[in-house]
C-alpha positions as CSV (number, residue, x, y, z in Angstrom):
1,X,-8.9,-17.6,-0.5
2,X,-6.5,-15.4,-2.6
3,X,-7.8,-11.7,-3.1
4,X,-5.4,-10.2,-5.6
5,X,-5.2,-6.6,-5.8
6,X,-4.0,-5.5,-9.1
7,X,-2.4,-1.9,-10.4
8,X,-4.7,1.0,-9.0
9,X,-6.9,-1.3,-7.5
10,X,-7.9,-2.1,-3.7
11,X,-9.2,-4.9,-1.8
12,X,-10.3,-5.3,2.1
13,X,-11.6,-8.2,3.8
14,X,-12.8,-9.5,7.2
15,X,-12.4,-13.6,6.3
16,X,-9.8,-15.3,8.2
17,X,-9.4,-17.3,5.5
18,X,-8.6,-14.7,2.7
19,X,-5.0,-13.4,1.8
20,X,-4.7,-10.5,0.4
21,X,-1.7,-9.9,-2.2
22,X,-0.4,-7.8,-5.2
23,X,2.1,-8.5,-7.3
24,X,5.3,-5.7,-9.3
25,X,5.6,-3.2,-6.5
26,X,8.3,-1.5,-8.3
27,X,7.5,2.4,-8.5
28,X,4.4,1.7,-6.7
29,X,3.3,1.5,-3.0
30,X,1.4,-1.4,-2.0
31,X,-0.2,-0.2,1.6
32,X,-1.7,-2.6,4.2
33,X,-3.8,-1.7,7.1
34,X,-5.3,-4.2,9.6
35,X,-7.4,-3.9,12.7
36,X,-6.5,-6.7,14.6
37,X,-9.6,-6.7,17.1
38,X,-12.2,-6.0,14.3
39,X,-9.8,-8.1,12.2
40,X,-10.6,-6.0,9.1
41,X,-8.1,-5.3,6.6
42,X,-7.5,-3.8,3.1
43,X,-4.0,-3.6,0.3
44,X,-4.2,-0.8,-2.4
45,X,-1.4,-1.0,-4.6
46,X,-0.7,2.7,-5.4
47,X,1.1,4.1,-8.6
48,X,1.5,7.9,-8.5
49,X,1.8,10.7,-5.4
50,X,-0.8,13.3,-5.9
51,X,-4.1,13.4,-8.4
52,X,-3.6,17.2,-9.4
53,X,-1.2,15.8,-12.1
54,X,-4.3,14.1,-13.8
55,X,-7.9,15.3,-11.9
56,X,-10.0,13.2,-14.6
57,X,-7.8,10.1,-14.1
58,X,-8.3,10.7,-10.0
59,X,-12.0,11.3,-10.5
60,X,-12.4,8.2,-12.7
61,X,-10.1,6.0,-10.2
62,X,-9.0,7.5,-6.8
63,X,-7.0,4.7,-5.9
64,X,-4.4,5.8,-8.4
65,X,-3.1,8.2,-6.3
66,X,-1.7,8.4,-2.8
67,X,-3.6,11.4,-1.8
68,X,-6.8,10.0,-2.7
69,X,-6.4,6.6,-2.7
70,X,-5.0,6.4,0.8
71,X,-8.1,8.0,2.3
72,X,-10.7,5.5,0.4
73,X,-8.5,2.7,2.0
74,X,-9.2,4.0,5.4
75,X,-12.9,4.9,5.2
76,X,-13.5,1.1,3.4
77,X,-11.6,-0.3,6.5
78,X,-13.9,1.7,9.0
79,X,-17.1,1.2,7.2
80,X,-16.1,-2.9,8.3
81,X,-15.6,-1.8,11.7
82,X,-12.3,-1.1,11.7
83,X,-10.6,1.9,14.3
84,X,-8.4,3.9,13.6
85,X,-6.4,4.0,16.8
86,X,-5.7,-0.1,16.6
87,X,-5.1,-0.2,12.7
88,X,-1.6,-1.5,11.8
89,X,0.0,0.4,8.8
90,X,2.5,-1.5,6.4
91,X,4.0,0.0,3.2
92,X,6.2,-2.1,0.7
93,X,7.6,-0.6,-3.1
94,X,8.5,2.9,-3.9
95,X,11.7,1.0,-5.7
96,X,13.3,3.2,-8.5
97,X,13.8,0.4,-11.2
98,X,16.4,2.2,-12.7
99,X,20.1,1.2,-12.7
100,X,21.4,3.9,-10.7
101,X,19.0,5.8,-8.7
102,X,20.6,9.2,-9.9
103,X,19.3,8.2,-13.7
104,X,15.6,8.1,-12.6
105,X,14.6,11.5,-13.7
106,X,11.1,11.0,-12.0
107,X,12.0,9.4,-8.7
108,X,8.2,8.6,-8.6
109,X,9.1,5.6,-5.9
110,X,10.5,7.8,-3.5
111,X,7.9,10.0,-4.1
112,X,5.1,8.2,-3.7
113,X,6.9,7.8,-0.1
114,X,7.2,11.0,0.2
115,X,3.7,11.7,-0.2
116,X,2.6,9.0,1.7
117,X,4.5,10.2,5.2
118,X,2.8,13.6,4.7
119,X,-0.5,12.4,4.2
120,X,-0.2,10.2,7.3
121,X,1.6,12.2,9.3
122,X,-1.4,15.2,9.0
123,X,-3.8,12.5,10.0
124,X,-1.5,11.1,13.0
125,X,-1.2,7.9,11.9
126,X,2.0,6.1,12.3
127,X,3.9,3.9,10.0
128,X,4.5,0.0,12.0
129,X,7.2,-0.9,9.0
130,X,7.9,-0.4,5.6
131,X,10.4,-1.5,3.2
132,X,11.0,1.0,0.3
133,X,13.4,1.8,-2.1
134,X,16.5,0.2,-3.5
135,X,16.1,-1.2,-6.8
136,X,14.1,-4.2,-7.3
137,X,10.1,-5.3,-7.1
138,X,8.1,-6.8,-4.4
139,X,5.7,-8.9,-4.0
140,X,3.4,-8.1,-1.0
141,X,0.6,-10.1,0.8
142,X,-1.5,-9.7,4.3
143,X,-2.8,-12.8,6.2
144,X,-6.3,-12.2,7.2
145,X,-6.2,-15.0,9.7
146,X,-2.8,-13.2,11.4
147,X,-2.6,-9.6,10.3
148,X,1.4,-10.7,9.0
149,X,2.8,-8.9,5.9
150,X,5.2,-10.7,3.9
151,X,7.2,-9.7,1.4
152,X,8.6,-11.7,-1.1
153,X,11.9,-10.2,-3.0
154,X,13.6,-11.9,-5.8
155,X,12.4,-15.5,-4.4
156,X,12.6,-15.0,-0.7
157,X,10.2,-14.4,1.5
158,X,10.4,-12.5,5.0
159,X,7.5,-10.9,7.4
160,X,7.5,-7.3,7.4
């Protein structure tokens, strides 16, 4: 069944027959994990870096933000029996939809990258793949039944 995970939003699972997806990844990170021995997994589709730009919006929805949002992704995967030592990261967006990249005054795509390697990194937890940047949207969806990520860019779809 199709679980679609919308802006600021999370889902995780542990039916083989659910597929998780979310749809615009421009600016945004859309961030799988899956534990392929519990075979638990979760997508948040992420929009900003850090919550200190706006606590009241990160208190009312944590999964706004990479800093806060990343962690409730990890602790809903757990609470299903997930581990952390066997979970397999994925991270798709962080696009600046801008012409030319030097025009996008914010840069939040490659920030919310940014942010996103820190946080990880301080927690030791690796990336498996990502494809970030450049200048277009994705489309991003995790088999339950498999643990694949694909990615679908402007009509074509490959595993990531």
């Amino acid at each position: 069944m199709k679980q679609v995970i919308g802006i600021a939003d999370m889902k995780i699972s542990t039916k083989a027959d659910d597929v998780l997806i979310t749809y615009a990844l421009g600016s945004c990170l859309g961030i799988t994990v899956y534990d392929p021995v519990a075979r638990v997994g979760g997508l948040i589709h992420i929009m900003l870096p850090v919550s200190t730009v706006n606590p009241a919006k990160a208190a009312a929805n944590p999964l706004m933000f990479v800093d806060t949002g990343v962690p409730e992704l990890f602790k809903a995967c757990y609470k299903a029996g997930a581990k952390k030592e066997r979970m397999v990261l994925k991270v798709a967006g962080g696009a600046s939809l801008q012409k030319n990249e030097d025009t996008d005054q914010f840069q939040i795509g490659k920030r919310n990258f940014i942010m996103l390697r820190k946080l990880l990194w301080k927690n030791n937890v690796l990336i498996k793949s990502f494809d970030v940047g450049e200048n277009f949207s994705r489309t991003m969806s995790l088999d339950m039944a498999t643990g694949e990520v694909v990615l679908k860019i402007n009509n074509k779809e490959t595993i990531l």
